[in-house]
N, CA, C and O atoms as a Maestro MAE file, in Angstrom:
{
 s_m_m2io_version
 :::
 2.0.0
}

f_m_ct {
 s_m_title
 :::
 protein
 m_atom[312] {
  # First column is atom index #
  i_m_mmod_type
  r_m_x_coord
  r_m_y_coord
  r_m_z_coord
  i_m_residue_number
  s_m_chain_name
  s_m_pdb_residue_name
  s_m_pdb_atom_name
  i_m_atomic_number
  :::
  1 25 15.148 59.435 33.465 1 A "UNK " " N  " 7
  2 3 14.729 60.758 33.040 1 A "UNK " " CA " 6
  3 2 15.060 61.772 34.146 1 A "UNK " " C  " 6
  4 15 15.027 61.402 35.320 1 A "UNK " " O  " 8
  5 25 15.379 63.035 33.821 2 A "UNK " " N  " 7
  6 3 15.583 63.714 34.673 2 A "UNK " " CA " 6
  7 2 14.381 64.462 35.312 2 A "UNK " " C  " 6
  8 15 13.474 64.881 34.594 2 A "UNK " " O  " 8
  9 25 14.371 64.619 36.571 3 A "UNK " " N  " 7
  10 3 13.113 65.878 36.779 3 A "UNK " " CA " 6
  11 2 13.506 67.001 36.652 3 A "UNK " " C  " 6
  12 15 14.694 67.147 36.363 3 A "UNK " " O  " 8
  13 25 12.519 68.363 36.850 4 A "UNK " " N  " 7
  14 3 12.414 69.821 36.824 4 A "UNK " " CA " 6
  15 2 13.720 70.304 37.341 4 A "UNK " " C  " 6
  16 15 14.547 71.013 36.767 4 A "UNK " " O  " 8
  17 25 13.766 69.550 39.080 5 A "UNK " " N  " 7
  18 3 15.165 70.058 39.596 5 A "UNK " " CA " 6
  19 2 16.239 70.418 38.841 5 A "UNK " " C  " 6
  20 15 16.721 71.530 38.626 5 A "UNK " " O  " 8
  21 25 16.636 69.033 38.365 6 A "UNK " " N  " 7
  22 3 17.735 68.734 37.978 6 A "UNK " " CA " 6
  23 2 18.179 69.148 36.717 6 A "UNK " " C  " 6
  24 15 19.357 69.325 36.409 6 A "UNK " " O  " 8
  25 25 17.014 69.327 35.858 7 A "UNK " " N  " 7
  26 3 17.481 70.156 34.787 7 A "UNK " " CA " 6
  27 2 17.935 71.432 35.182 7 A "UNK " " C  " 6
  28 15 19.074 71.850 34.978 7 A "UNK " " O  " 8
  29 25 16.782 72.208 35.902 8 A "UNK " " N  " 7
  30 3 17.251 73.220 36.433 8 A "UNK " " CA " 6
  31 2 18.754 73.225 36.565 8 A "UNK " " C  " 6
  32 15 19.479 73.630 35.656 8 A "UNK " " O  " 8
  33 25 19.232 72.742 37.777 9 A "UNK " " N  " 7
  34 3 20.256 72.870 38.221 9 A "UNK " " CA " 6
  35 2 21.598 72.594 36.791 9 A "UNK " " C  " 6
  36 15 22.733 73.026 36.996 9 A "UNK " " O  " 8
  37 25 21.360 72.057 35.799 10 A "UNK " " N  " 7
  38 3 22.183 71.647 35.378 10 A "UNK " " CA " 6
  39 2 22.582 72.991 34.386 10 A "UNK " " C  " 6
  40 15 23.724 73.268 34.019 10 A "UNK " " O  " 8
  41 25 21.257 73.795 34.030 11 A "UNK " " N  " 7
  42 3 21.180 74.786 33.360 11 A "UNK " " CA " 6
  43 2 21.618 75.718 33.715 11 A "UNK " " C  " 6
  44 15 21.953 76.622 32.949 11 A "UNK " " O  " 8
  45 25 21.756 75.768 35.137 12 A "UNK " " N  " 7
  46 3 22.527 76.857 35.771 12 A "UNK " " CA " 6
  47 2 23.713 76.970 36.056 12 A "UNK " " C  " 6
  48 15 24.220 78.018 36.457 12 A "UNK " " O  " 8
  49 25 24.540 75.480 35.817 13 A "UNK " " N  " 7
  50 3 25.829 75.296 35.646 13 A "UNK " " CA " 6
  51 2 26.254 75.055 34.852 13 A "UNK " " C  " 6
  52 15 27.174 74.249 34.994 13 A "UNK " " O  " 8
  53 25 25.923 75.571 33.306 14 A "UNK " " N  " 7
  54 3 26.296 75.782 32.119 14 A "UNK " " CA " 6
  55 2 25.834 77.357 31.380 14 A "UNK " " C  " 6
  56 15 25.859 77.664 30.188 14 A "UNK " " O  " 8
  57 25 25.395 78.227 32.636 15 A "UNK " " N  " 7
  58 3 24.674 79.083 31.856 15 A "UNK " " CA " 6
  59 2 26.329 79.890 31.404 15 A "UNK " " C  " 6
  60 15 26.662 80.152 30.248 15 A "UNK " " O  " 8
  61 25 27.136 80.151 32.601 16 A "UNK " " N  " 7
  62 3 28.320 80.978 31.885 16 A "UNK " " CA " 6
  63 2 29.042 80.690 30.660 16 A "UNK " " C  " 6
  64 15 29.878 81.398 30.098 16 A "UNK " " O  " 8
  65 25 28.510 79.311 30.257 17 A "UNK " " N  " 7
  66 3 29.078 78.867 28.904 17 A "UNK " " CA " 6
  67 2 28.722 78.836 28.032 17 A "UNK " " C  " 6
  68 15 29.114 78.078 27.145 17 A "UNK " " O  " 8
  69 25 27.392 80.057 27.896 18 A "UNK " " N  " 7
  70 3 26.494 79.563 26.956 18 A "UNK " " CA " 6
  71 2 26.753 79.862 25.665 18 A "UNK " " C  " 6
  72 15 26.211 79.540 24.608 18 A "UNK " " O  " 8
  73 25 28.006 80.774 26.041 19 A "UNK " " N  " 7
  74 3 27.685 81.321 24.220 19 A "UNK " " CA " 6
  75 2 29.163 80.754 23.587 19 A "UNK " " C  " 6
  76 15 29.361 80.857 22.376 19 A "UNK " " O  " 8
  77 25 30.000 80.261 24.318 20 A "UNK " " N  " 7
  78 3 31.130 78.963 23.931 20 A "UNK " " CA " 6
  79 2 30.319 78.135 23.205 20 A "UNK " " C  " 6
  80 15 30.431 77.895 22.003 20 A "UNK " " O  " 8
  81 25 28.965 77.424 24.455 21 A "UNK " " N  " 7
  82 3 28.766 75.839 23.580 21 A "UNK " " CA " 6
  83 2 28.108 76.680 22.292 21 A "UNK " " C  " 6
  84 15 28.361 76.307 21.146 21 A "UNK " " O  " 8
  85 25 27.588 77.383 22.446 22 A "UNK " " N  " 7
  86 3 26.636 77.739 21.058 22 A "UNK " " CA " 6
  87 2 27.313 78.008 20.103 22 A "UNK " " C  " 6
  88 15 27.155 77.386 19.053 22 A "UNK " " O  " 8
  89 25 28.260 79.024 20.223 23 A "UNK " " N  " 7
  90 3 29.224 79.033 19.132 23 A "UNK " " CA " 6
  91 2 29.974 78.109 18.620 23 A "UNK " " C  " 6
  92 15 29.927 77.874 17.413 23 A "UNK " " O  " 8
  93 25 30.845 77.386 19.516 24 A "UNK " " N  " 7
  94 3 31.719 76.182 18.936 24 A "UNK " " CA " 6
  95 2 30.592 75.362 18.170 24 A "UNK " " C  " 6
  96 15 30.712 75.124 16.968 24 A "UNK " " O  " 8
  97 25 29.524 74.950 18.888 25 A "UNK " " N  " 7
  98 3 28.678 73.929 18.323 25 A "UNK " " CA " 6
  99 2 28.252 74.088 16.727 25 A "UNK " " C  " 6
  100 15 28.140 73.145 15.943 25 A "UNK " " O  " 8
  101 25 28.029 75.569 16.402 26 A "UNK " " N  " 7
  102 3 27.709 75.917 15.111 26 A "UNK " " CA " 6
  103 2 29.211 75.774 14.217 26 A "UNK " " C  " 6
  104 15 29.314 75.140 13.167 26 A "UNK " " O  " 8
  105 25 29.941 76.262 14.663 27 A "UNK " " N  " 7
  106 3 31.040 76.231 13.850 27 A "UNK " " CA " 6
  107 2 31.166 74.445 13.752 27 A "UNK " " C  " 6
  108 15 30.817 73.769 12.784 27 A "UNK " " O  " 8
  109 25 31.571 74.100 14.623 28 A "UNK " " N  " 7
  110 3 31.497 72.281 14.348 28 A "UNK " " CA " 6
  111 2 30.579 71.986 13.352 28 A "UNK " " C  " 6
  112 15 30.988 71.102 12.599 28 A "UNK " " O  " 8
  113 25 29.575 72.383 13.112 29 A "UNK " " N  " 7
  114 3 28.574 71.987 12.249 29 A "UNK " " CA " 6
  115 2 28.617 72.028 10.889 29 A "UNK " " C  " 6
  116 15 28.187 71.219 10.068 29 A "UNK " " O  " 8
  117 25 29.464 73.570 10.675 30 A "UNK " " N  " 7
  118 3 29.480 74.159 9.309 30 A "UNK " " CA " 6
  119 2 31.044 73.016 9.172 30 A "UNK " " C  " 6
  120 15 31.433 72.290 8.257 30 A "UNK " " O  " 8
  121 25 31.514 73.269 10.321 31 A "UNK " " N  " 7
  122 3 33.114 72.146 9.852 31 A "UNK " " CA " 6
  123 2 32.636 70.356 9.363 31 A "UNK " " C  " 6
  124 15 33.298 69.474 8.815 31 A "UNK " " O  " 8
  125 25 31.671 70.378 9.702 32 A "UNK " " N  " 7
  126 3 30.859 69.106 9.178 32 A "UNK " " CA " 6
  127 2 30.578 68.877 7.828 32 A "UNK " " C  " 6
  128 15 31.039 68.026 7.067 32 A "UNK " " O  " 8
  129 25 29.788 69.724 7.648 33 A "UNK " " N  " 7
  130 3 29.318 70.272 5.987 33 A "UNK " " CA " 6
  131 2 30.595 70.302 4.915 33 A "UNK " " C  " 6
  132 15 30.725 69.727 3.834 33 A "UNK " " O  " 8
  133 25 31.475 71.186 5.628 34 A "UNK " " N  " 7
  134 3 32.955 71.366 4.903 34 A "UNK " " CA " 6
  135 2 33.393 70.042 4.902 34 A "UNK " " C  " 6
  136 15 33.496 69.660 3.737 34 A "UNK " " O  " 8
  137 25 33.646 69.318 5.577 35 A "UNK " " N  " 7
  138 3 34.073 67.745 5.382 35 A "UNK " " CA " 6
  139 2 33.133 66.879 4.198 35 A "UNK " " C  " 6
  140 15 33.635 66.359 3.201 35 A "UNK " " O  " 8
  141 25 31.893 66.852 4.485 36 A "UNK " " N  " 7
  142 3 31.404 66.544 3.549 36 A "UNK " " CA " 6
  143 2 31.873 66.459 2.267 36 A "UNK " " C  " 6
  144 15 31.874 65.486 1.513 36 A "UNK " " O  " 8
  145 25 32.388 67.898 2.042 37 A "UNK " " N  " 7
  146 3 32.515 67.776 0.546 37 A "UNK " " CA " 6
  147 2 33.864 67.721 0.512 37 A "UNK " " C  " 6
  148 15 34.255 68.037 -0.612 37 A "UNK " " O  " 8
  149 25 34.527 67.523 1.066 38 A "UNK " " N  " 7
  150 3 36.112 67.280 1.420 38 A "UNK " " CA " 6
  151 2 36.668 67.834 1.569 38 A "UNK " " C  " 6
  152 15 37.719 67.315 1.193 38 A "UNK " " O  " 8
  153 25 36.941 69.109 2.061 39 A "UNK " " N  " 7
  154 3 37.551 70.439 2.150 39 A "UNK " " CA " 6
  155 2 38.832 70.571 3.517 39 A "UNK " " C  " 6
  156 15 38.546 71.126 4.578 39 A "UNK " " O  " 8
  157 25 40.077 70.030 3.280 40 A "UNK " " N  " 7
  158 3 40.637 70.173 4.550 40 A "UNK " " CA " 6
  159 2 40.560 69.804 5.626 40 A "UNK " " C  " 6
  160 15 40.995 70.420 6.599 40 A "UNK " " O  " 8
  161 25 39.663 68.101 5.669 41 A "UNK " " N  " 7
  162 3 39.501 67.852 6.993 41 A "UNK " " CA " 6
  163 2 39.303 68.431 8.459 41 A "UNK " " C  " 6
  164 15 38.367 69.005 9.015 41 A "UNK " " O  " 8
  165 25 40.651 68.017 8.874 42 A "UNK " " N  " 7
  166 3 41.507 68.097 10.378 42 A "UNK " " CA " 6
  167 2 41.513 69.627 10.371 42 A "UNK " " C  " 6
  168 15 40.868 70.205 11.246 42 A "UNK " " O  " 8
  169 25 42.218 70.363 9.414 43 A "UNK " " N  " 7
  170 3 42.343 71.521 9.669 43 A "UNK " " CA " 6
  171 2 40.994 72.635 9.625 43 A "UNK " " C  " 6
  172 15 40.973 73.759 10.126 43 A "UNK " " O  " 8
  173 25 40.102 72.077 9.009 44 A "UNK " " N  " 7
  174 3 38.660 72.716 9.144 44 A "UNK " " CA " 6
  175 2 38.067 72.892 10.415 44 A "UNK " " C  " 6
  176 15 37.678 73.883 11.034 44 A "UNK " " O  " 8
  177 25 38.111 71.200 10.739 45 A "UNK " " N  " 7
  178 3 37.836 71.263 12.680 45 A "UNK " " CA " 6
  179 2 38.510 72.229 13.412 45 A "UNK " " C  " 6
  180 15 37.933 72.680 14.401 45 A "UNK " " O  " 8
  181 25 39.526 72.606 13.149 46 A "UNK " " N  " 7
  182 3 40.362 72.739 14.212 46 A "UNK " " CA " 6
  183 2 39.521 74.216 13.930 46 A "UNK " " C  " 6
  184 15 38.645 74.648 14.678 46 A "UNK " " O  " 8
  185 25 40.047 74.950 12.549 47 A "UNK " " N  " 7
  186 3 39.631 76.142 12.806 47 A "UNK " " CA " 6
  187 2 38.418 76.782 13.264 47 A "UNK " " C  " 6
  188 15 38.195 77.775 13.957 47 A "UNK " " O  " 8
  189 25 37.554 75.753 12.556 48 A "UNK " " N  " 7
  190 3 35.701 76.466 13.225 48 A "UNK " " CA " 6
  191 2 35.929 76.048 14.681 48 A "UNK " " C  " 6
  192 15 35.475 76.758 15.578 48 A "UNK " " O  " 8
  193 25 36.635 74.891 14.970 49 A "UNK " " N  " 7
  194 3 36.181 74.481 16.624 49 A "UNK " " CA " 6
  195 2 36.939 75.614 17.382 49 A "UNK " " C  " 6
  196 15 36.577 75.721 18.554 49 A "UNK " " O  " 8
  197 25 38.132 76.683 16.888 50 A "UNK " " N  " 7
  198 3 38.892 77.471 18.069 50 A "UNK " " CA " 6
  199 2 37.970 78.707 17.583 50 A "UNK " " C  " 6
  200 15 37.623 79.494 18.464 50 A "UNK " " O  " 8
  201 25 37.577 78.928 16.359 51 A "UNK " " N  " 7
  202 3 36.995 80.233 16.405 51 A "UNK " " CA " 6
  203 2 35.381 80.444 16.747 51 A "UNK " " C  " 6
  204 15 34.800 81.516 16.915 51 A "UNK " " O  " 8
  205 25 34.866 79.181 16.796 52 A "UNK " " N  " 7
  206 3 33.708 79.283 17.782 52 A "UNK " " CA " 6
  207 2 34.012 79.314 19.078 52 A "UNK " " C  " 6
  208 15 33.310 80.011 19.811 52 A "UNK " " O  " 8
  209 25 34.866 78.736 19.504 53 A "UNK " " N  " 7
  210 3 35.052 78.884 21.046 53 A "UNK " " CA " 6
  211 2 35.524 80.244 21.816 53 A "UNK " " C  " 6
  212 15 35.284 80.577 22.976 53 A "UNK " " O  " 8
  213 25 36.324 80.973 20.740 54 A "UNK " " N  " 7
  214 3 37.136 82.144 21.120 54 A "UNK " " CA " 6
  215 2 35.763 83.142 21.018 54 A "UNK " " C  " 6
  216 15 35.444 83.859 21.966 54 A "UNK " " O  " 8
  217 25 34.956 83.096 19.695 55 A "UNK " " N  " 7
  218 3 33.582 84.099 20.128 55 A "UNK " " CA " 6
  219 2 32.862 83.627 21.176 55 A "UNK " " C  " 6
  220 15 32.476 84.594 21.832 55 A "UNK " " O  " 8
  221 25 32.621 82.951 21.486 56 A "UNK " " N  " 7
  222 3 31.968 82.085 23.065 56 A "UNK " " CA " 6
  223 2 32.605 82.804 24.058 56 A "UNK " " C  " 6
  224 15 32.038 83.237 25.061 56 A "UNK " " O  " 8
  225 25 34.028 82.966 23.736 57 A "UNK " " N  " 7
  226 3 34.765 83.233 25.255 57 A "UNK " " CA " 6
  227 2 34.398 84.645 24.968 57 A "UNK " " C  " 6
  228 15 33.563 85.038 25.782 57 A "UNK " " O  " 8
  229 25 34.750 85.584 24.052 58 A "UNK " " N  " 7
  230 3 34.234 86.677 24.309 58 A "UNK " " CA " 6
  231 2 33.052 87.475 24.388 58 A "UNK " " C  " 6
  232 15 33.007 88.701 24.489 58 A "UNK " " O  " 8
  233 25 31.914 86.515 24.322 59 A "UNK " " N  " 7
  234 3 31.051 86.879 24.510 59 A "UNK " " CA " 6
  235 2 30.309 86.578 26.239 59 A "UNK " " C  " 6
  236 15 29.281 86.969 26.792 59 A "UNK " " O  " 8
  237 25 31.440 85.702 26.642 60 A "UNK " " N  " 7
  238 3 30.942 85.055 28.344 60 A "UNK " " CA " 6
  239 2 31.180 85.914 28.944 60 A "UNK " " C  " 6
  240 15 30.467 86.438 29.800 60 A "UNK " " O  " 8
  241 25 32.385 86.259 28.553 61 A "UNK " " N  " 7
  242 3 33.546 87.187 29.244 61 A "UNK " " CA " 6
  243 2 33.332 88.766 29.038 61 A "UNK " " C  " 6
  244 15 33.848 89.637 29.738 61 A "UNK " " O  " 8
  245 25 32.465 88.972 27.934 62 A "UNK " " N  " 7
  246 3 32.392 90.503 27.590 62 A "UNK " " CA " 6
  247 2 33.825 91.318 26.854 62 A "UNK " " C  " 6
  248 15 34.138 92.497 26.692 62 A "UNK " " O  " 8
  249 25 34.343 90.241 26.588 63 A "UNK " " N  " 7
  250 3 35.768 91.360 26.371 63 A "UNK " " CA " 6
  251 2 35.971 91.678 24.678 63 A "UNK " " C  " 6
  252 15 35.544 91.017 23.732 63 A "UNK " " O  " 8
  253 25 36.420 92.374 24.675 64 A "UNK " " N  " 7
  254 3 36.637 93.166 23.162 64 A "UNK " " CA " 6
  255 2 38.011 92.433 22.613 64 A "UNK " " C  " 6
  256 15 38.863 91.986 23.380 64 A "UNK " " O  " 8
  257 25 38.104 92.374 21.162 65 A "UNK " " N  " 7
  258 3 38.594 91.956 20.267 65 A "UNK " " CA " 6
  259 2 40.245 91.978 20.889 65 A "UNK " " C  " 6
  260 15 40.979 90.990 20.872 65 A "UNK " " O  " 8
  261 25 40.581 93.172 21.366 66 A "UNK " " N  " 7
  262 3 42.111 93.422 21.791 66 A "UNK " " CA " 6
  263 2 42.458 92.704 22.735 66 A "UNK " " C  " 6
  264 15 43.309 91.842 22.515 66 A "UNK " " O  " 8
  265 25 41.786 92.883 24.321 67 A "UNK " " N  " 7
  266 3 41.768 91.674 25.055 67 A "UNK " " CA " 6
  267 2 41.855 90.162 24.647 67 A "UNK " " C  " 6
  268 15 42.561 89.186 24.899 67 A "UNK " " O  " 8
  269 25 40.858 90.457 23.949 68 A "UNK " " N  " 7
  270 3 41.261 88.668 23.560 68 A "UNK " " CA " 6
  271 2 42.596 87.992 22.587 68 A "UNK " " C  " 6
  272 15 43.148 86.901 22.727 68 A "UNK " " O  " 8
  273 25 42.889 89.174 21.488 69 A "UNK " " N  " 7
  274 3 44.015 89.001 21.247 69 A "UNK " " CA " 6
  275 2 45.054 89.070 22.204 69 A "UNK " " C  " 6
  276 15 45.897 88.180 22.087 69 A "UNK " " O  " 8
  277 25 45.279 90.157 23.427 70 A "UNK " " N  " 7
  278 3 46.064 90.117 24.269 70 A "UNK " " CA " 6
  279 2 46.333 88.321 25.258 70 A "UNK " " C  " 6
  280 15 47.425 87.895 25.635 70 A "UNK " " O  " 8
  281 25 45.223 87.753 25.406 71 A "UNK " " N  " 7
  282 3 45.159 86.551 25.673 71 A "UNK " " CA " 6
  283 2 45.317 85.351 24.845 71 A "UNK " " C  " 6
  284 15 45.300 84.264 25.424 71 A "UNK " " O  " 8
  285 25 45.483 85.395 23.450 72 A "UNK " " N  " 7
  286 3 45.828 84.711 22.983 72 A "UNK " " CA " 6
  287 2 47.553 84.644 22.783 72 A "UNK " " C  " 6
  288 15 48.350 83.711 22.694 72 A "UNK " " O  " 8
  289 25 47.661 85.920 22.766 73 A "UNK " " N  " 7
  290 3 49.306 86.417 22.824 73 A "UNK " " CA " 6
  291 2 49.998 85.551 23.753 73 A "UNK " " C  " 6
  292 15 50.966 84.831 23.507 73 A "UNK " " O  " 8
  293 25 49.042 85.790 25.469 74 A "UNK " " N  " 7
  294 3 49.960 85.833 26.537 74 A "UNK " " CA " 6
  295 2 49.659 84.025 26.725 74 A "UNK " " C  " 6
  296 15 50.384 83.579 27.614 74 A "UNK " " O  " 8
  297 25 48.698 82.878 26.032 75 A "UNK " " N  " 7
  298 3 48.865 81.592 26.015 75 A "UNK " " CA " 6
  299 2 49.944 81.291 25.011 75 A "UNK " " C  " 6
  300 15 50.551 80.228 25.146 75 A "UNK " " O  " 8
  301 25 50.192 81.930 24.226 76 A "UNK " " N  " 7
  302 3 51.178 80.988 22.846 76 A "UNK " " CA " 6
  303 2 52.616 82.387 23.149 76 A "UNK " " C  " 6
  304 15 53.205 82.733 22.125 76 A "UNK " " O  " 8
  305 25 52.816 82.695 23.760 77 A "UNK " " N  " 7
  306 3 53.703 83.370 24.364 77 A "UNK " " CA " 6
  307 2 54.428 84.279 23.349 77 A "UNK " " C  " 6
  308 15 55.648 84.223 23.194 77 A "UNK " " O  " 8
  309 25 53.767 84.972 22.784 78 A "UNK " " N  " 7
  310 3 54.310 86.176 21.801 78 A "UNK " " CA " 6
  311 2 54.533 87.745 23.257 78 A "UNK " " C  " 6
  312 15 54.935 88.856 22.911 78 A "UNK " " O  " 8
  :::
 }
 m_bond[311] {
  # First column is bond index #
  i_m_from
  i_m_to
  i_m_order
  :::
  1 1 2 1
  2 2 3 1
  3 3 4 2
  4 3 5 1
  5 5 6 1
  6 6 7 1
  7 7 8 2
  8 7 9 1
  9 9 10 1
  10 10 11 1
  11 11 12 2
  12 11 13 1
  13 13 14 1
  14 14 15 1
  15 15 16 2
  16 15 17 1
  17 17 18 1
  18 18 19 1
  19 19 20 2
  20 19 21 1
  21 21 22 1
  22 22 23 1
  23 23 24 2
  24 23 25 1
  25 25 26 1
  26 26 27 1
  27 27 28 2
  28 27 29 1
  29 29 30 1
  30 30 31 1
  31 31 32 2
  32 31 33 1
  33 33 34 1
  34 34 35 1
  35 35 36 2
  36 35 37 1
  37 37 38 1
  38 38 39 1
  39 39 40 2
  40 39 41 1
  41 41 42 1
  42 42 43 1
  43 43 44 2
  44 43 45 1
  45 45 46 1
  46 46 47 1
  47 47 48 2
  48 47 49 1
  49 49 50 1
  50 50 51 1
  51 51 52 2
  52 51 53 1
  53 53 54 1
  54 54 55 1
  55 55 56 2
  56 55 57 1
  57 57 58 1
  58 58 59 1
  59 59 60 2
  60 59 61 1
  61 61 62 1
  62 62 63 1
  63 63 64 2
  64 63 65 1
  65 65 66 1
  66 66 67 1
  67 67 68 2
  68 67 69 1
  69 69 70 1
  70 70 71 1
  71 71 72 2
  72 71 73 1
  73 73 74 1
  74 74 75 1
  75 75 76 2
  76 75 77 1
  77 77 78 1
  78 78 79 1
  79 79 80 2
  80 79 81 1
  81 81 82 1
  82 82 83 1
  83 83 84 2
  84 83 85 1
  85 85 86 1
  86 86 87 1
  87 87 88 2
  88 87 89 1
  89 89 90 1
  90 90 91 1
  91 91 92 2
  92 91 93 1
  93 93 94 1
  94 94 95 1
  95 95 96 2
  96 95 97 1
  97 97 98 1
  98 98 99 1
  99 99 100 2
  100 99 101 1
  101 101 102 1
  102 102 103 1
  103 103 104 2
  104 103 105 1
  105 105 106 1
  106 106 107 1
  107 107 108 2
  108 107 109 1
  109 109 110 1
  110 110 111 1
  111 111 112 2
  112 111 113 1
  113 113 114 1
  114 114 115 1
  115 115 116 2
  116 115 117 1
  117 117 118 1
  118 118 119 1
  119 119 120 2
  120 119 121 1
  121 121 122 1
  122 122 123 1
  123 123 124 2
  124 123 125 1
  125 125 126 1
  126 126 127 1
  127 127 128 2
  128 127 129 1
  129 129 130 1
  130 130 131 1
  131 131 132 2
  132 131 133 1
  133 133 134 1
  134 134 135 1
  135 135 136 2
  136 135 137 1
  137 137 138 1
  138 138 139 1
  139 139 140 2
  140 139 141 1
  141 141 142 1
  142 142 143 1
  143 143 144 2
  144 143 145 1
  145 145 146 1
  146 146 147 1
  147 147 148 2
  148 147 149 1
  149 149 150 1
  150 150 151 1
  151 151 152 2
  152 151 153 1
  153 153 154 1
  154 154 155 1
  155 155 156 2
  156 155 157 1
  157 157 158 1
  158 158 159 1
  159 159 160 2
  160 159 161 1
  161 161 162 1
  162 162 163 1
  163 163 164 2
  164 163 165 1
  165 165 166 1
  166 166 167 1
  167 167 168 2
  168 167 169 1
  169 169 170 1
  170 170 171 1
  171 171 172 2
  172 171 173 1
  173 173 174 1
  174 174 175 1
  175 175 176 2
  176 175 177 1
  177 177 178 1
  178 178 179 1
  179 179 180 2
  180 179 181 1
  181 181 182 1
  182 182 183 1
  183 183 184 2
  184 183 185 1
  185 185 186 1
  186 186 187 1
  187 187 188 2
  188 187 189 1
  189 189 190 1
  190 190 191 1
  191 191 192 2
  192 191 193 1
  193 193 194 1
  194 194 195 1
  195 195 196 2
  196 195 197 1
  197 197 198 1
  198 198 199 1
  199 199 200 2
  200 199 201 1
  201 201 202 1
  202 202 203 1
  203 203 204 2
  204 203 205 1
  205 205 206 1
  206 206 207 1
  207 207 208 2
  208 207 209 1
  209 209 210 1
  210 210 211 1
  211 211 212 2
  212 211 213 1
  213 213 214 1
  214 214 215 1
  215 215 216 2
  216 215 217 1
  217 217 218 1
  218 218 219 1
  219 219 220 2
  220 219 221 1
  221 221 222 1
  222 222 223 1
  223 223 224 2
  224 223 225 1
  225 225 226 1
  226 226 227 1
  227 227 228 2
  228 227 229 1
  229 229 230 1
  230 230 231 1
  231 231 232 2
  232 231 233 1
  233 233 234 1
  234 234 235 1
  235 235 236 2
  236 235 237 1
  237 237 238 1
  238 238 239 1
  239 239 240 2
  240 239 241 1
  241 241 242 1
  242 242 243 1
  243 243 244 2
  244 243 245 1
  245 245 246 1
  246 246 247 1
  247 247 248 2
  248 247 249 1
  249 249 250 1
  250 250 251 1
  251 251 252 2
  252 251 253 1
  253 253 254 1
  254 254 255 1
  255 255 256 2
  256 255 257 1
  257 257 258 1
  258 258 259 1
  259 259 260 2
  260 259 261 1
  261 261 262 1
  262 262 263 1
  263 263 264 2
  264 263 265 1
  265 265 266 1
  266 266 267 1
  267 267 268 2
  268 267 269 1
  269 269 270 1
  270 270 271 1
  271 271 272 2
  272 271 273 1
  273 273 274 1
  274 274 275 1
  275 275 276 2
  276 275 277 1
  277 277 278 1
  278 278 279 1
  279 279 280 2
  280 279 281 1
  281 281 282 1
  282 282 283 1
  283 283 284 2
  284 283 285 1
  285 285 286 1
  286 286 287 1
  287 287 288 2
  288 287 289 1
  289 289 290 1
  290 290 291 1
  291 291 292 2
  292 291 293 1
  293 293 294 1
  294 294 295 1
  295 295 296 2
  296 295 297 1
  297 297 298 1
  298 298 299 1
  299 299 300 2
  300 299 301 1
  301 301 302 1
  302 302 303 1
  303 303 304 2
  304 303 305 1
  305 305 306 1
  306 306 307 1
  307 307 308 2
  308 307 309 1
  309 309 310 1
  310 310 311 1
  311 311 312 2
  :::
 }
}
């Protein structure tokens, strides 16, 4: 079991991520549900898992919609 510390500490080295895990995590979830009933598998994951993560990132990061398109640009090299 962990003690007080250590949670602590662990919480504080996930706090900049908090709204990645939260977001991806929900979207994974609803991509769950969607599987369930068979809806596109693979490609369901993929999409809730990048578009929870991308609101995560802009919400860690603070940056607005353009920025982040600008960064998606400048990884897939448009």
């Amino acid at each position: 079991m962990m003690d007080q510390k250590q949670k602590e500490e662990w919480f504080k080295q996930l706090k900049p991520y908090r709204f990645r895990i939260i977001w991806t995590t929900l979207f994974f979830l609803l991509a769950i549900l969607f599987l369930w009933i068979g809806f596109g598998k693979t490609l369901v994951l993929l999409i809730f898992g990048t578009i929870g993560y991308l609101i995560g990132k802009m919400r860690d990061e603070d940056l607005d919609i353009y920025s982040l398109i600008d960064a998606v640009r400048g990884m897939i090299g448009i």
